[in-house]
C-alpha positions as CSV (number, residue, x, y, z in Angstrom):
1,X,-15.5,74.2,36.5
2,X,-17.3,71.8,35.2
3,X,-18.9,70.2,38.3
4,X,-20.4,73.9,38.6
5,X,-21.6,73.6,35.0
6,X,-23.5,70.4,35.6
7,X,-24.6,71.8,38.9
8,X,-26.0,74.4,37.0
9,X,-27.4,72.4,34.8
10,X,-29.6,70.3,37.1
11,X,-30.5,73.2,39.3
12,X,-32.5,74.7,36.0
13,X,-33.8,71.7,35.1
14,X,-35.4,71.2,38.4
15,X,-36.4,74.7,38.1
16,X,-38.2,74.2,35.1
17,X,-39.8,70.3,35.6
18,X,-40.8,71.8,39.3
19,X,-42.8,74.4,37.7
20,X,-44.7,72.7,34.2
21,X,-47.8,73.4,36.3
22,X,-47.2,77.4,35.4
23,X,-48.2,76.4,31.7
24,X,-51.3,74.6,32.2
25,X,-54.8,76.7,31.6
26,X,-57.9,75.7,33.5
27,X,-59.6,79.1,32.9
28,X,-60.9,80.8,29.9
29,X,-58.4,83.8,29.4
30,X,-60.7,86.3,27.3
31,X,-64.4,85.3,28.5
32,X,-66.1,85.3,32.1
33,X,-69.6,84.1,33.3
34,X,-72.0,86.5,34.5
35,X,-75.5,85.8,36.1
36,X,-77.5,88.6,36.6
37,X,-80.9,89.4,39.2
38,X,-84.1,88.4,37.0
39,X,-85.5,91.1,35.3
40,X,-82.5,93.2,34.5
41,X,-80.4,92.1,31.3
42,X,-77.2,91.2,31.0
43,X,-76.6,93.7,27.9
44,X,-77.4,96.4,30.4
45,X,-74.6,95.3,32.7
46,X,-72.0,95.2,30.3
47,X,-72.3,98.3,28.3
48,X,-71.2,100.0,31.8
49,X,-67.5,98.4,30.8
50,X,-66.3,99.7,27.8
51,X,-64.0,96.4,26.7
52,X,-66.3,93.9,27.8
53,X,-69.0,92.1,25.1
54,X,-71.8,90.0,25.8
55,X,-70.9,86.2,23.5
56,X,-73.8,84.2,25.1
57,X,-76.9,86.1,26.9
58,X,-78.7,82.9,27.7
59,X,-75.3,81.3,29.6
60,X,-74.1,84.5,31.2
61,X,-70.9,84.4,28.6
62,X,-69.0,87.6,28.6
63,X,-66.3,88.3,26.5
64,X,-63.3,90.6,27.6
65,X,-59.6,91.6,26.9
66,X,-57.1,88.6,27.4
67,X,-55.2,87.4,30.4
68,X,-57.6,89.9,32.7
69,X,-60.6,87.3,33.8
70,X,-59.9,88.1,37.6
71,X,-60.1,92.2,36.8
72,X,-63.6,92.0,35.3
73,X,-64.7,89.5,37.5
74,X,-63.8,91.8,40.9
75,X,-65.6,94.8,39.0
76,X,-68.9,93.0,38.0
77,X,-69.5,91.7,41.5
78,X,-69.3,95.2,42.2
79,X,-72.4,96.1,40.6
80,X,-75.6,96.1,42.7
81,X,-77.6,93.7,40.2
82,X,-75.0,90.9,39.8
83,X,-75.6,88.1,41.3
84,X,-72.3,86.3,40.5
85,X,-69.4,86.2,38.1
86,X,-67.2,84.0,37.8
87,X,-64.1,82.3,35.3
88,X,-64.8,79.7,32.9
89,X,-63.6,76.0,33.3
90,X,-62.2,74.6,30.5
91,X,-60.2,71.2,29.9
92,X,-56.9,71.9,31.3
93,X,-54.3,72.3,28.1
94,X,-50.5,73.0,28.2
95,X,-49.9,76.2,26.3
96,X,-45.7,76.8,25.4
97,X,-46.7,80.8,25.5
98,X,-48.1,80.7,29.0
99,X,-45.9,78.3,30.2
100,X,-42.9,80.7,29.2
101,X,-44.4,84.1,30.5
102,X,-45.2,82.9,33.6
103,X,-41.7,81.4,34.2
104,X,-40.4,84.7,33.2
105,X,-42.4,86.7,35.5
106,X,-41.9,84.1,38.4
107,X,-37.6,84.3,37.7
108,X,-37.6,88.2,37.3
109,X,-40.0,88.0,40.6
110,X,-37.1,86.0,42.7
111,X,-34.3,88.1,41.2
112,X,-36.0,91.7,42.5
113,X,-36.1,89.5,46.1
114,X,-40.1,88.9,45.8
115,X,-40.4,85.3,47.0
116,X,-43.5,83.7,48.3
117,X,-44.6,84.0,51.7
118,X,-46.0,81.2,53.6
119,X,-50.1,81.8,54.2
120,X,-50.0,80.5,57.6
121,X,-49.9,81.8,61.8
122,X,-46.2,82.7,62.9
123,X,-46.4,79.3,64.4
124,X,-46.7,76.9,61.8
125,X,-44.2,78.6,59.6
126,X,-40.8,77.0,61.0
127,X,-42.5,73.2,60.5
128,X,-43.6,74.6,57.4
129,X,-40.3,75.7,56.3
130,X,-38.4,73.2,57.1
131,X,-40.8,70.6,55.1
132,X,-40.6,72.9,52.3
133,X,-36.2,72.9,52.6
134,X,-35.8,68.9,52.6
135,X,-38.3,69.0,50.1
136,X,-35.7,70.9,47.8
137,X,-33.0,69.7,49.3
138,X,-33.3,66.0,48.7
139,X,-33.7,66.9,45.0
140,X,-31.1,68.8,44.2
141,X,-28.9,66.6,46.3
142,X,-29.9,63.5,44.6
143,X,-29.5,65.6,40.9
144,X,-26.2,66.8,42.0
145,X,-24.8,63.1,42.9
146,X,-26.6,61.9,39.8
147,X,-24.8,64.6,37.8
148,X,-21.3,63.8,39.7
149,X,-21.7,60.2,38.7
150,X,-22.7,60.6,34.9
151,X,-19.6,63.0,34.8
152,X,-17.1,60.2,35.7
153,X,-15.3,58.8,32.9
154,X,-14.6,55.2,34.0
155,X,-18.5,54.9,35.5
156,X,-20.3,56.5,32.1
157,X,-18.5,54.5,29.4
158,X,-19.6,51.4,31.9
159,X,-22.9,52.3,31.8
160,X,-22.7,53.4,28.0
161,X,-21.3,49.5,27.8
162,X,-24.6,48.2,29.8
163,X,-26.6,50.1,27.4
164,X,-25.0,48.9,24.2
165,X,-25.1,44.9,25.3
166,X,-29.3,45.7,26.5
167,X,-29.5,47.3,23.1
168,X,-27.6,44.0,21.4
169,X,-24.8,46.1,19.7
């Protein structure tokens, strides 16, 4: 019971170390840029979306609801005198709220059976897959040996010892 405990254990914590690229924002959530054709103004554009605001009419900056950047920017390419929109760059920052959210969606994802698909020719996908299986194998191997060793008695107060005379107790 307990080797499936720590099993456990190290499974979810390679779960979550795999994934701390899930809470890192490179985009602007609530604002978009938008460059319009000359002579038509940007104010013009947006009053045609009810949520969406113009912040800066100089820079193309468009304010709009959080977390939908990718909505707005599909529906104002749409429109004839757009020339471009696109998300904002920002410095990337590691945000707890996102980082949780995303985990959440991307567990409750795998649990209803929706895992991700390979983007490549029926060919390439059993070299592909493969790569990607010793890829997680090794890992959780080595975590699971790792785990096995700390859980020995003899073998932990040892290295508990080692630690103590490094530490000069």
């Amino acid at each position: 019971m307990k080797g499936v405990l720590i099993t456990a254990l190290v499974l979810a914590g390679i779960l979550l170390i795999s994934n701390v690229d899930k809470g890192v924002e490179r985009y602007a959530r609530d604002r978009i840029q938008v460059m319009v054709g000359p002579g038509t103004p940007l104010e013009t554009v947006v009053q045609e979306f009810e949520s969406a605001r113009v912040i800066d009419e100089e820079k193309g900056i468009v304010g709009i609801p959080e977390n939908e950047t990718m909505f707005y920017v599909r529906k104002f390419e749409r429109e004839h005198s757009v020339m471009f929109a696109s998300q904002i760059p920002m410095p990337p920052e590691f945000k707890w709220s996102v980082y949780q959210s995303r985990l959440k969606k991307m567990i409750q994802n795998y649990t209803a059976g929706d895992l991700p698909r390979a983007r490549q020719s029926v060919r390439g996908r059993h070299s592909a897959a493969s790569g990607r299986l010793c890829g997680l194998g090794t890992p959780v191997q080595q975590g699971y040996k790792l785990a096995k060793i700390g859980a020995d008695v003899r073998l932990s107060e040892t290295i508990t010892g080692g630690g103590a005379i490094l530490d000069g107790k």
